[in-house]
C-alpha positions in Angstrom: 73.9 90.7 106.5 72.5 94.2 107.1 75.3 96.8 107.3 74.2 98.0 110.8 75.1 94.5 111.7 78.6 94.8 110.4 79.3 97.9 111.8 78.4 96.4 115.3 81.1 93.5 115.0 83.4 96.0 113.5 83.2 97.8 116.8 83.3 94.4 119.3 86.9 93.1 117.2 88.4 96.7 117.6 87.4 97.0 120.7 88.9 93.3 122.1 92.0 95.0 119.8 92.1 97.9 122.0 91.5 96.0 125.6 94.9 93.9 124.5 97.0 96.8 123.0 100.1 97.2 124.3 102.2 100.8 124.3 103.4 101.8 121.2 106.7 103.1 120.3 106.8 106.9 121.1 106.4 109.2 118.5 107.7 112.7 117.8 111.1 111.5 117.3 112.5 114.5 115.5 113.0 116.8 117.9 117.2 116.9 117.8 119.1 115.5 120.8 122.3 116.4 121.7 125.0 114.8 120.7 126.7 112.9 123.0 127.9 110.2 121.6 130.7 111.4 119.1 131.7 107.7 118.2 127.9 107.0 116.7 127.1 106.7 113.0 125.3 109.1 111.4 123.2 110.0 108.2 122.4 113.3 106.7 119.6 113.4 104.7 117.6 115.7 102.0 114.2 115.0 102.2 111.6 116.2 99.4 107.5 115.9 100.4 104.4 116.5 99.4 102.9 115.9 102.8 101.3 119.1 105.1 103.5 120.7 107.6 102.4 119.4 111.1 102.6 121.8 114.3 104.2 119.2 116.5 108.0 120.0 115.8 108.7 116.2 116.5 106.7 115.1 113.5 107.8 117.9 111.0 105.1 116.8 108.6 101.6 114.5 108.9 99.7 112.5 106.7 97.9 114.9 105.2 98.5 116.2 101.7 99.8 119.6 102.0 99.4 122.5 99.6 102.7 122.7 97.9 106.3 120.7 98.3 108.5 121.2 101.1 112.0 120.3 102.1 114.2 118.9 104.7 117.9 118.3 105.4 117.9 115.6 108.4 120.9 114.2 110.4 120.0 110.7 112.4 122.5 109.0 114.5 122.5 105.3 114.3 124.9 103.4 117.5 127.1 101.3 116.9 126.2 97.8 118.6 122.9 96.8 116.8 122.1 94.4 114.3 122.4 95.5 110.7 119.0 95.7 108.5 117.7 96.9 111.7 116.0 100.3 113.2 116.7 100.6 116.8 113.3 102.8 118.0 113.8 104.6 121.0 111.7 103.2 123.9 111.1 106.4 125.7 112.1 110.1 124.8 114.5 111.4 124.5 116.3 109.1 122.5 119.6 108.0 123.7 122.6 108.0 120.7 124.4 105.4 122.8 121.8 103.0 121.8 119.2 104.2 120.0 117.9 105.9 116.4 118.3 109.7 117.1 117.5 113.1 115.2 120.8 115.0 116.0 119.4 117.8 113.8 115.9 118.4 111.7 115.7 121.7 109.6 113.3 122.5 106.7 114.6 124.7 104.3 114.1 126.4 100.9 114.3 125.0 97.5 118.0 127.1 97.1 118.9 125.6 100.0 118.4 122.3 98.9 120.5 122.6 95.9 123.5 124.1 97.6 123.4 121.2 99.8 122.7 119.0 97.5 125.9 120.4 95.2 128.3 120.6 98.5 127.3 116.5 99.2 127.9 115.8 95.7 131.7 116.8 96.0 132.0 113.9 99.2 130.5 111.5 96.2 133.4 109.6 94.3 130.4 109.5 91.7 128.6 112.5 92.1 125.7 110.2 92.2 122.3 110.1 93.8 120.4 107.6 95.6 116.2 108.6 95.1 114.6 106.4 98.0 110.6 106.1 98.0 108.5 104.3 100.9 105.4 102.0 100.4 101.9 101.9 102.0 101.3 102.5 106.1 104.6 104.9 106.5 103.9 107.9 108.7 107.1 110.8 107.9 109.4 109.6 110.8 108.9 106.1 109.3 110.3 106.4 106.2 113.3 108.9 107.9 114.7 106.0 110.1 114.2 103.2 107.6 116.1 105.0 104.8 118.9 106.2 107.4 119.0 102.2 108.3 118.9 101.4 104.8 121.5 104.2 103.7 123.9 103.3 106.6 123.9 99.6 106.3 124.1 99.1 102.3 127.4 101.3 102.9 126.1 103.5 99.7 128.4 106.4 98.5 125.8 108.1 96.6 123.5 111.4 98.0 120.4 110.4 99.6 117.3 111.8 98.7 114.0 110.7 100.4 110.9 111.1 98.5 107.9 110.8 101.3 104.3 111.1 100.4 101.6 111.6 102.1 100.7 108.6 104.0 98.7 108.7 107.2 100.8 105.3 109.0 97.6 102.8 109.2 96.8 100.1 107.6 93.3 101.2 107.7 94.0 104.1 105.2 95.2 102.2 102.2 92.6 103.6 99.7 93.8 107.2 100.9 97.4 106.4 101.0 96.6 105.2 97.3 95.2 108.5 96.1 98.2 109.9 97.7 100.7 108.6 95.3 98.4 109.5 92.2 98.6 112.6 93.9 102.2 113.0 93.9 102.9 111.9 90.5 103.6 115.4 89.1 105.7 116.0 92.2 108.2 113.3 92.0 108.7 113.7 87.7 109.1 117.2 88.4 112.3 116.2 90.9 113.5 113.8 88.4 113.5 116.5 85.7 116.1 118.8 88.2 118.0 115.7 88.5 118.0 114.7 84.8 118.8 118.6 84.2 121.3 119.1 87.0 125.0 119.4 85.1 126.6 118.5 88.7 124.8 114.9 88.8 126.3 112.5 87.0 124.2 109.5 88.1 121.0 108.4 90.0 119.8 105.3 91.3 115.8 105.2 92.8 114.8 102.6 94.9 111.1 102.2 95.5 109.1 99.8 98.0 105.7 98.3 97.4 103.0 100.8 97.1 106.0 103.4 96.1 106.5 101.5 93.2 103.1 102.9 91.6 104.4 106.0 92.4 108.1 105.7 90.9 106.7 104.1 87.9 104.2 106.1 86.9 106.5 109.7 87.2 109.1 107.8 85.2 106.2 106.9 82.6 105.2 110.3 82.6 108.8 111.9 82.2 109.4 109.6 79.3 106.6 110.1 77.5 107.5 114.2 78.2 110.7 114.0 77.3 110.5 111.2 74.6 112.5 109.0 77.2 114.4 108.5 80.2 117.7 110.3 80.9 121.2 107.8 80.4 122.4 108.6 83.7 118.9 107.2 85.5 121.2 103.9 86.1 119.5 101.6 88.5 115.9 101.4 89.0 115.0 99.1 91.7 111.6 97.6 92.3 111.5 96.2 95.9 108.1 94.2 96.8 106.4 96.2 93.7 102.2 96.8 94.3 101.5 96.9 91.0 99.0 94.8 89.0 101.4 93.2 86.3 99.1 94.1 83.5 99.5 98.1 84.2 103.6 97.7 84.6 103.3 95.8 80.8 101.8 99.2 79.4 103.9 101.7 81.7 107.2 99.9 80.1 106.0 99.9 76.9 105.2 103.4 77.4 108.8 103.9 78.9 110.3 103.0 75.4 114.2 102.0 74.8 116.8 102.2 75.9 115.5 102.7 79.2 117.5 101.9 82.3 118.2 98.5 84.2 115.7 97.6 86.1 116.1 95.0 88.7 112.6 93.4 90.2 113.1 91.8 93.1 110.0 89.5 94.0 109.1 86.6 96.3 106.1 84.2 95.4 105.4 83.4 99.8 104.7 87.2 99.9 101.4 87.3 101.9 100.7 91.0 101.7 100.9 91.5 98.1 98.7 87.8 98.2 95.6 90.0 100.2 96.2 93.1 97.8 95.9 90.6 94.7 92.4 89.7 96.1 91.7 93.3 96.8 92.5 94.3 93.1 90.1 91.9 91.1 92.6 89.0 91.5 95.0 90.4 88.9 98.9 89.0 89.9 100.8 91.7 91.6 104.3 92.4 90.3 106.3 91.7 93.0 104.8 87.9 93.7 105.0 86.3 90.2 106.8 83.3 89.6 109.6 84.5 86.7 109.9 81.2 85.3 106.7 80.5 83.9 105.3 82.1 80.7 104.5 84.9 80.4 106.3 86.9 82.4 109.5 84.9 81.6 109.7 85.8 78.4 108.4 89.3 79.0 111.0 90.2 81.1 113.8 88.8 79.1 112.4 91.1 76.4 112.6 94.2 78.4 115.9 92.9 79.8 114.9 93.5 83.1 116.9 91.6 85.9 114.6 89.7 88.4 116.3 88.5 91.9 113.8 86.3 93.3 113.7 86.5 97.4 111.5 83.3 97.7 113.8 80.7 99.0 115.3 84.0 101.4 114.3 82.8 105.3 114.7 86.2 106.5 112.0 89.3 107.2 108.4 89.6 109.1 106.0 87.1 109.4 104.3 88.0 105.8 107.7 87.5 104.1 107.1 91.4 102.4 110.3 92.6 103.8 113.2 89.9 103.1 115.3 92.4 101.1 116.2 94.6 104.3 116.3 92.2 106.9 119.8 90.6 106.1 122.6 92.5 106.6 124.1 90.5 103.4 122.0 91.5 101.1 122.0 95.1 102.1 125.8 95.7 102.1 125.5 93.8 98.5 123.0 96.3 96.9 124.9 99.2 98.2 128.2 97.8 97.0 126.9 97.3 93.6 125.1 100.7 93.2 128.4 102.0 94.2 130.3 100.3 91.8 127.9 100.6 88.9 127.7 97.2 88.7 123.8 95.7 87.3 122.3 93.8 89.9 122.6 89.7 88.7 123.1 88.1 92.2 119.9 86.2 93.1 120.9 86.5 96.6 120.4 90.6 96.4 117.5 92.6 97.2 117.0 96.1 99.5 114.3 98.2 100.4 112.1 99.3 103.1 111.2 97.1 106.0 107.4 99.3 107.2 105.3 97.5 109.8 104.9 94.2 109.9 100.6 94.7 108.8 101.4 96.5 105.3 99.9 96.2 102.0 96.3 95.6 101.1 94.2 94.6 103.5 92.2 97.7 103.8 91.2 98.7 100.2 87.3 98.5 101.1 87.6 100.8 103.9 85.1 103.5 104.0 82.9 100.6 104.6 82.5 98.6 108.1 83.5 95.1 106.4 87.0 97.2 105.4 87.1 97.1 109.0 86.6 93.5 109.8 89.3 92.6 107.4 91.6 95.2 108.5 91.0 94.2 112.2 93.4 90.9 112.2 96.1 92.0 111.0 95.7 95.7 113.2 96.4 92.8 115.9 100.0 93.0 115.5 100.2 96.4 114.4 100.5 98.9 117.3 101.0 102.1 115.5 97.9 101.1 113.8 95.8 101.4 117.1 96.2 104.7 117.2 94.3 104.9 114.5 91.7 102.9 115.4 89.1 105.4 117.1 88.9 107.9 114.4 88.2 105.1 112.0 85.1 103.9 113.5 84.3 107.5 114.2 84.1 108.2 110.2 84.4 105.1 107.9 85.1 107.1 105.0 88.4 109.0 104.5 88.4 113.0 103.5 89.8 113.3 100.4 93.2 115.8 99.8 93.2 119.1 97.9 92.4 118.6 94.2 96.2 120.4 93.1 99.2 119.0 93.0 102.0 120.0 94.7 105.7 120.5 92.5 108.8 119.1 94.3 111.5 119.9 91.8 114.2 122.1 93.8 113.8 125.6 92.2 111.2 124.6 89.6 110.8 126.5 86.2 107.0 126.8 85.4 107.7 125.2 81.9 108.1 121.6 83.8 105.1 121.8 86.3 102.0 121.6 85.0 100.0 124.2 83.6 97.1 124.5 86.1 99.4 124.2 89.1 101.7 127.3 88.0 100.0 129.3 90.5 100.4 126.8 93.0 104.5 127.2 92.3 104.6 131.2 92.3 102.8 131.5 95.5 105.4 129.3 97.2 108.9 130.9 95.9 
């Protein structure tokens, strides 16, 4: 089948796509509302990224890579009558409090900044802990903002909240970019969890990741072991949501972890039907968050690295490719919250929390750059209407432009000594 061919019926399924597409929710949700609904909910947030600053004010940042990191502190309202594990998107703008998701304030600021709000939220914690939240694959900026206000909110969490968001660019026909984007922050999110380690005034932190975050999470933590010749004792929880990972790469990044590292709790479901495309898109290698933990080896395995595995399978609850049971039920997110709260380790099988993204999520698109990407991606961009946004500038270019070579360093008020050599520069010219 010639590739002129395939580019043709890549263009006649996205094309019947767009002919069907129905409106999508608005975007630009940041811009602040008033607030005029005292009684709501609400969430204040820091937010640490290494995506580029966008010039529409209700974005704040895109999906591109940006030079260095930037910071947010972020307020979103959440009303009262809704269903919990849910994120109530506003139809139109401007949002309304009464009944919607709504940005009451959205502010970037300095790396000083974020410590002296970080230390004045820390005295509200009974713990003085810290909750490190980072999204998976197909997450544009606002995205991950409402989901971890939702998820914040509902598990009833007393620790700081601190989003990590990468650059993703919200489409399911970006994977392989979105991909390249968490190699890319790697340096970025160790060099946040060496302030944390470091930081006298924190005496505990938590990090949940989702999916493709999970690469992400585990390969800083990898890397700030191996630096530091382990993993701090007040990294308590480390939780592993839906985890992207191939299962012979988290083997080595364990080992590589060394002991005593922290409890980790895996929380898998073998009916996951994303993770079941992404296994096919990675050579057919099992993907961490879809094995079955009672058969050998990984039963065995994971009793050895006592890590605690709540298996989701049996959980009816979450979209139709069963990737997002563990924030769907309000039960199982007011448990997770409860236990990080009370320092408890996560043993109840009915448990499990995370981020709930778009119902077309991980893998599909790993070929694209190439016009039979697109006729895989296409089915599942169905029932994804943020993704036909996207859609035009994909069969525009098939291949994605690749982000600046450096890598931007997140930790609040850095020291040169724990970014990396060659991106020093990168650091000064941002103070």
């Amino acid at each position: 089948m010639s590739a002129g061919y395939l580019s043709l019926h890549a263009r006649c399924i996205l094309l019947a796509l767009a002919l069907s597409a129905c409106a999508s929710r608005p975007q630009g949700v940041l811009v602040p509302v008033a607030d005029t609904v005292p009684s709501t909910n609400r969430v204040e947030m820091l937010v640490a990224t290494t995506r580029q600053r966008s010039q529409d004010p209700g974005e704040m940042f895109s999906g591109e890579r940006g030079p260095s990191a930037a910071f947010a502190d972020i307020t979103v309202s959440i009303p009262e009558n809704r269903r919990s594990g849910e994120v109530n998107w506003p139809k139109r703008l401007p949002a309304d409090p009464a009944k919607d998701f709504a940005t009451l304030s959205a502010e970037e600021i300095d790396r000083e900044t974020v410590i002296s709000r970080l230390h004045r939220d820390l005295m509200t914690s009974p713990d003085r802990s810290v909750l490190v939240f980072i999204h998976g694959f197909n997450n544009r900026f606002e995205d991950s903002v409402y989901r971890f206000a939702q998820i914040v909110h509902d598990s009833g969490v007393h620790s700081v909240p601190v989003l990590v968001t990468w650059p993703s660019r919200g489409s399911i026909l970006a994977y392989g970019y979105d991909r390249e984007s968490t190699n890319y922050t790697r340096n970025a999110l160790e060099n946040l969890f060496q302030f944390l380690a470091r930081d006298k005034n924190i005496k505990e932190v938590s990090i949940l990741a989702h999916s493709m975050g999970n690469w992400l999470a585990l390969e800083s933590l990898r890397q700030m072991a191996i630096r530091n010749r382990g993993l701090p004792a007040k990294f308590k929880n480390i939780m592993l949501a839906a985890p992207d990972v191939d299962v012979d790469v988290f083997r080595s990044q364990i080992a590589d972890m060394g002991n005593p590292h922290p409890r980790f709790t895996l929380f898998v479901s073998r009916d996951d039907r994303a993770l079941a495309v992404s296994r096919r898109v990675w050579g057919n290698v099992a993907r961490l968050g879809s094995i079955d933990p009672e058969q050998p080896p990984y039963k065995e395995e994971l009793a050895q690295n006592d890590i605690t595995v709540i298996d989701l399978t049996k959980v009816k609850a979450g979209d139709s490719l069963h990737h997002d049971k563990f924030a769907s039920s309000p039960e199982i997110v007011q448990l997770i919250g409860t236990r990080i709260s009370e320092g408890q380790t996560l043993t109840d099988s009915r448990a499990g929390l995370g981020d709930r993204i778009i119902t077309a999520t991980t893998g599909v698109a790993a070929t694209v750059g190439t016009a039979a990407g697109l006729v895989v991606a296409a089915p599942m961009a169905a029932v994804d209407q943020d993704t036909r946004a996207h859609l035009g500038e994909h069969l525009d270019s098939l291949s994605l432009a690749n982000g600046p070579a450096s890598t931007a360093c997140i930790e609040p008020n850095a020291a040169s000594k724990t970014c990396p050599r060659h991106h020093r520069s990168d650091m000064a010219g941002n103070r």
